[in-house]
C-alpha positions as CSV (number, residue, x, y, z in Angstrom):
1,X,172.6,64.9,61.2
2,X,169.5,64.3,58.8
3,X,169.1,68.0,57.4
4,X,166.5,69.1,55.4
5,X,168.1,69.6,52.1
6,X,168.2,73.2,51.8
7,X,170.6,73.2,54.4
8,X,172.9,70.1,52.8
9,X,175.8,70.8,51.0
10,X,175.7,74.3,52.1
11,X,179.5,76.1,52.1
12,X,179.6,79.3,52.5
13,X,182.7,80.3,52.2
14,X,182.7,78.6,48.8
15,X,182.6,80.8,45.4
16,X,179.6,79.9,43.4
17,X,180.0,78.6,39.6
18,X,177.6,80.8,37.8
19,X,177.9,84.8,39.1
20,X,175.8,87.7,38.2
21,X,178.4,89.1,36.0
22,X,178.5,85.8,33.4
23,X,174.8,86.0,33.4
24,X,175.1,90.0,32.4
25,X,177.6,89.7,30.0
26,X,175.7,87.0,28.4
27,X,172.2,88.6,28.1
28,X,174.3,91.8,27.1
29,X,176.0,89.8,24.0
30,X,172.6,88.5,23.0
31,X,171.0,91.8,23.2
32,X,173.1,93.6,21.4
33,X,173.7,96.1,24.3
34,X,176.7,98.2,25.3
35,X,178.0,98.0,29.2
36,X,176.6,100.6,31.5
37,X,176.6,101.3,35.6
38,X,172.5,101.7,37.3
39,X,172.6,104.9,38.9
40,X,174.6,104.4,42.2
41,X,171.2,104.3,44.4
42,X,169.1,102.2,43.3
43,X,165.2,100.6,44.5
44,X,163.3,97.8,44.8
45,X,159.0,98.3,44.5
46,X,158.2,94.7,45.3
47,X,154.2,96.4,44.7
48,X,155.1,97.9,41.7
49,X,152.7,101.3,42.8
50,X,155.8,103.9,42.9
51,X,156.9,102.6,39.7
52,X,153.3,102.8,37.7
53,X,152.9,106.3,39.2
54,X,156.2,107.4,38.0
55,X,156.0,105.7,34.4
56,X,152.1,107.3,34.5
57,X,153.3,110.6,35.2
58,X,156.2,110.5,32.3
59,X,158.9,111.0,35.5
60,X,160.5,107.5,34.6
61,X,161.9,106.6,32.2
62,X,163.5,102.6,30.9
63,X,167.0,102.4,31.3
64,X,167.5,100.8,27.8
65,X,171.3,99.6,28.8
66,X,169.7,97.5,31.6
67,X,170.4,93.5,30.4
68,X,168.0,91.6,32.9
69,X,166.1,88.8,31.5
70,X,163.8,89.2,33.9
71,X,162.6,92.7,34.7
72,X,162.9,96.2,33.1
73,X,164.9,99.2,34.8
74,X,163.8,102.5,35.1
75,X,165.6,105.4,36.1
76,X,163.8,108.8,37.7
77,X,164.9,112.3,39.6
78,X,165.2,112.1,43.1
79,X,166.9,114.6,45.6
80,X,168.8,115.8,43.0
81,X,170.0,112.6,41.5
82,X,169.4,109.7,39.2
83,X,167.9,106.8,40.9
84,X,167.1,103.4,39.3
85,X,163.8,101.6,40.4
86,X,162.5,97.9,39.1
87,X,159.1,97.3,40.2
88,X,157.5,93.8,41.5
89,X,160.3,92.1,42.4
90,X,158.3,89.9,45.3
91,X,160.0,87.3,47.3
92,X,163.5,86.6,48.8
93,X,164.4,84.5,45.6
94,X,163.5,87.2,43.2
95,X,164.8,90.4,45.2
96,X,168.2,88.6,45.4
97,X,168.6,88.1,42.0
98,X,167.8,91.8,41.1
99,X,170.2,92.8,44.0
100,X,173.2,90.4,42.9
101,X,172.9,92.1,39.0
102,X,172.3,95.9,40.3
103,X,175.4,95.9,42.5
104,X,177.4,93.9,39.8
105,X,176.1,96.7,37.5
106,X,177.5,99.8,39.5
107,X,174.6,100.0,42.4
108,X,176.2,101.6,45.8
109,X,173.2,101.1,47.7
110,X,169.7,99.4,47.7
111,X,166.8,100.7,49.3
112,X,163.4,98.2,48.9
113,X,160.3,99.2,50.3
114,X,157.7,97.2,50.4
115,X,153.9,96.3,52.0
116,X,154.1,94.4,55.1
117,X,151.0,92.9,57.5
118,X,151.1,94.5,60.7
119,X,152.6,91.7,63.7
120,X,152.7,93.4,67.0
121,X,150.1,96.6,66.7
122,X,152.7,99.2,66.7
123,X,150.4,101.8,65.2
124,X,146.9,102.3,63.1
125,X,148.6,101.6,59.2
126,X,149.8,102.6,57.4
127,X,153.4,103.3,58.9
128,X,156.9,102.9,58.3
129,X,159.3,100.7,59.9
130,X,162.7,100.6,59.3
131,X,164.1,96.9,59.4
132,X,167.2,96.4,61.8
133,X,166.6,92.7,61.6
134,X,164.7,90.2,60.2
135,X,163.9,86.5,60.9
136,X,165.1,84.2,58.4
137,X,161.9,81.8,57.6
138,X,162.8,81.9,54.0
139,X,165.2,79.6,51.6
140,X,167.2,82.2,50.0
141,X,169.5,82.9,52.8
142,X,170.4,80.0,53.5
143,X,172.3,79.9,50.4
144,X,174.6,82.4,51.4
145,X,175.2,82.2,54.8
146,X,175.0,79.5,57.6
147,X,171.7,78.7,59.6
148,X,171.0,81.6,62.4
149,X,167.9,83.2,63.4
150,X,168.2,86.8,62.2
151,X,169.4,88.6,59.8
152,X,170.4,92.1,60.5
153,X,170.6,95.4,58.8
154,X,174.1,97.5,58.7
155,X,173.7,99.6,61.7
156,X,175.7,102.9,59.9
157,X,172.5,102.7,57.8
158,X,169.8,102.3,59.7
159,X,171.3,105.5,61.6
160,X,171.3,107.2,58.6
161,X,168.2,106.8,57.4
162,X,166.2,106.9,60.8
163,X,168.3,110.5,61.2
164,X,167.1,112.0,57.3
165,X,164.1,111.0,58.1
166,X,163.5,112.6,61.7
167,X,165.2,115.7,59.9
168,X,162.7,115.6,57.0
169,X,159.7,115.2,59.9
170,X,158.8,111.6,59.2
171,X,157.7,109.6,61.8
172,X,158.7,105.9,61.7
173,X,159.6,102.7,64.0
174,X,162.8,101.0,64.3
175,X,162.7,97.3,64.8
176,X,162.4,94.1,63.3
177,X,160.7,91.9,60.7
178,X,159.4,88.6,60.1
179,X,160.4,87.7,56.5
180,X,158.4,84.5,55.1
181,X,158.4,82.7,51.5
182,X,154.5,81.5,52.3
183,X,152.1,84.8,53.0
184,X,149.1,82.4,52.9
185,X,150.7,80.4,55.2
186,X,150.9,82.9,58.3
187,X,149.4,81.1,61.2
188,X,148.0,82.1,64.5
189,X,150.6,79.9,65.9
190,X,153.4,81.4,63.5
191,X,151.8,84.9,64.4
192,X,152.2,84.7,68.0
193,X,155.5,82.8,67.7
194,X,156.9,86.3,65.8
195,X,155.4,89.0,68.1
196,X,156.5,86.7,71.0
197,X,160.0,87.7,69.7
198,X,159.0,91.6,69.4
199,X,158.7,91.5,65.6
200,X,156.6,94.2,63.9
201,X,155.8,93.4,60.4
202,X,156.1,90.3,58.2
203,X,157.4,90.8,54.6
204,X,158.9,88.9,51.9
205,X,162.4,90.0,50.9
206,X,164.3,91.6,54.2
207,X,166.0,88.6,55.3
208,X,167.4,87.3,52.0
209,X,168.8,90.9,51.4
210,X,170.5,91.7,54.9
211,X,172.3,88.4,54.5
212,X,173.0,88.9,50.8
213,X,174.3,92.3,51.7
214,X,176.8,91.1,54.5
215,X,178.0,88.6,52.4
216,X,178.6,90.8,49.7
217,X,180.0,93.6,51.3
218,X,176.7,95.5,49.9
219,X,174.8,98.2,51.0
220,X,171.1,97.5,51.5
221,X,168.5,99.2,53.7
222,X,164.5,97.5,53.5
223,X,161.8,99.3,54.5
224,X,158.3,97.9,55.6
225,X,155.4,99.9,55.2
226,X,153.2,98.4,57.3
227,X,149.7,98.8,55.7
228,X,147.4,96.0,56.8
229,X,146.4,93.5,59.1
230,X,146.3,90.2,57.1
231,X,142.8,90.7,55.7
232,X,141.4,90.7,59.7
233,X,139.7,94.0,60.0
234,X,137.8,96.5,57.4
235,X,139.5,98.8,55.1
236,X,142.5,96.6,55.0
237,X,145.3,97.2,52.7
238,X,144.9,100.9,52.4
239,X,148.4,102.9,51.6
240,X,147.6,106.3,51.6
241,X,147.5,109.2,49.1
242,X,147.9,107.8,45.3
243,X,148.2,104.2,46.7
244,X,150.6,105.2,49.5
245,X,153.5,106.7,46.7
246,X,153.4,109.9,48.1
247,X,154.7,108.7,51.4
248,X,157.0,106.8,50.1
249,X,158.1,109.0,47.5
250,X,159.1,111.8,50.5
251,X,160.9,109.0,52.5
252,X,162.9,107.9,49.8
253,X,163.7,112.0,48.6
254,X,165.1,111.9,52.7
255,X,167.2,109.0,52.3
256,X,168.9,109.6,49.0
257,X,169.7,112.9,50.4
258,X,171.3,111.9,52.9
259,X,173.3,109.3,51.2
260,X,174.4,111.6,48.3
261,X,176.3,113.3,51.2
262,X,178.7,110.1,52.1
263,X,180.8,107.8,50.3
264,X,178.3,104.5,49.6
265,X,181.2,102.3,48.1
266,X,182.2,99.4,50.2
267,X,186.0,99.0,50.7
C-alpha cells in the first residue's frame, strides 16, 4: 500500500528507544536536581489563564523538583489536596510529551481543559463538554496506536466526573470532539464533515491523550470548554468571570474531589 509516511513503519506493540524516564533522569543529572513524584492529580492549561491567575494571586507556587526542559510545574490547593498544573501546553505533540513525563514522575491522573470552537450549536458559550471521544485528525496518535477513527475516553472516568459535577450543580454535555493539528485550517467542508458525525467541539490535544492514555495504562480525562465560534459571530472568544477561571476552577475543585475518594493507580 503507498501510506503516507506517518503511518509507515508504525508498530505498536514495539517499545520505543528513548522513554520519558532517560530524558528525566538526564535533565535531572544536568540540573542538579533530586528525584521527586508531581502531586498524584495533575493538569494541563493548554491557555495558560488558570495558571496566570493562580501565580497572580500567589496560590501557585513552581515546583522546583520538576526536570522538564520545556515547561515549568506549579503546584496549588485544590479540594483539599496538592495538584500540579503546567500551563500552555497547546497541541497533541506538546500535551503528550508533558503527559508521558508527569505520569513517569508519579501523576495518577490527568485532567486538561482547554478552549474549544463550538461544532454542532449545543449551547450559547461558554460551556463545558466532557470528551468521551475524539476524532483522530492529528499525527501524534498515530504514533502509538494503529489507524482508527476515534479515540475514546475511559468510561469509569467520564462517569466520575459527569457524577461530581451534577453533585456540585454544574451543568455540562457529554459527547465528542474533533481534535485537529491545523486550527487555521478548519473548513466548511471539514466543519460539516465533524457535526455530520455528531461532534461538538474541536480542540487540539484530546485525541493524542485518550490514545496515549490507553496505551499507557494512564488515567486521562480532557475537558472542552467550548467558548467560541471560530471568529463567526461578535463577542467571540469570551470565557467568563476572570477569563473563564472561575468556572473552571469550581469544575476542577468537583473532580479532584471526587477522585481523592478512589484508588487512581492503574494495575
Amino acid at each position: 500500500m503507498n501510506l503516507p509516511p506517518i503511518l509507515q513503519n508504525k508498530n505498536e506493540r514495539a517499545p520505543s528507544v528513548f522513554a520519558p524516564d532517560a530524558l528525566l533522569r538526564e535533565a535531572r543529572r544536568q540540573k542538579g536536581l533530586a528525584q521527586a513524584n508531581v502531586p498524584r492529580v495533575c493538569v494541563l492549561d493548554p491557555d495558560g489563564d488558570i495558571l496566570r491567575r493562580l501565580r497572580r494571586t500567589g496560590e501557585a507556587q513552581r515546583f522546583e523538583a520538576w526536570p522538564c526542559y520545556h515547561t515549568d510545574l506549579y503546584t496549588f490547593a485544590l479540594a483539599g489536596e496538592a495538584v500540579g498544573m503546567v500551563g500552555c501546553a497547546v497541541g497533541a505533540p506538546f500535551a503528550v510529551l508533558i503527559a508521558e513525563e508527569m505520569f513517569a514522575s508519579g501523576c495518577e491522573l490527568l485532567i486538561s481543559v482547554t478552549s474549544a470552537g463550538q461544532i454542532a450549536p449545543a449551547r450559547e458559550p461558554p460551556y463545558f463538554v466532557i470528551i468521551d471521544r475524539a476524532l483522530r485528525d492529528e499525527g501524534t496518535s498515530y504514533h502509538y496506536a494503529a489507524p482508527e477513527e476515534f479515540a475514546a475516553a475511559d468510561p469509569a472516568l467520564v462517569a466520575m466526573a459527569a457524577e461530581a459535577l451534577a453533585d456540585a450543580g454544574q451543568s455540562v454535555i457529554i459527547g465528542a470532539s474533533w481534535t485537529t493539528d491545523a486550527p487555521f485550517r478548519e473548513t466548511a467542508q471539514a466543519i460539516e464533515a465533524a457535526r455530520a458525525k455528531g461532534i461538538l467541539a474541536v480542540e487540539m490535544e484530546a485525541a493524542a491523550l485518550y490514545t496515549f492514555a490507553r496505551v499507557r495504562n494512564a488515567r486521562v480525562l480532557c475537558i472542552a470548554h467550548v467558548t467560541n465560534t471560530m471568529g463567526q459571530s461578535g463577542a467571540d472568544f469570551e470565557k467568563g468571570e476572570a477569563d473563564g477561571t472561575a468556572d473552571v476552577l469550581a469544575l476542577l475543585a468537583a473532580i479532584v474531589e471526587a477522585g481523592s475518594a478512589i484508588d487512581l493507580r492503574r494495575t
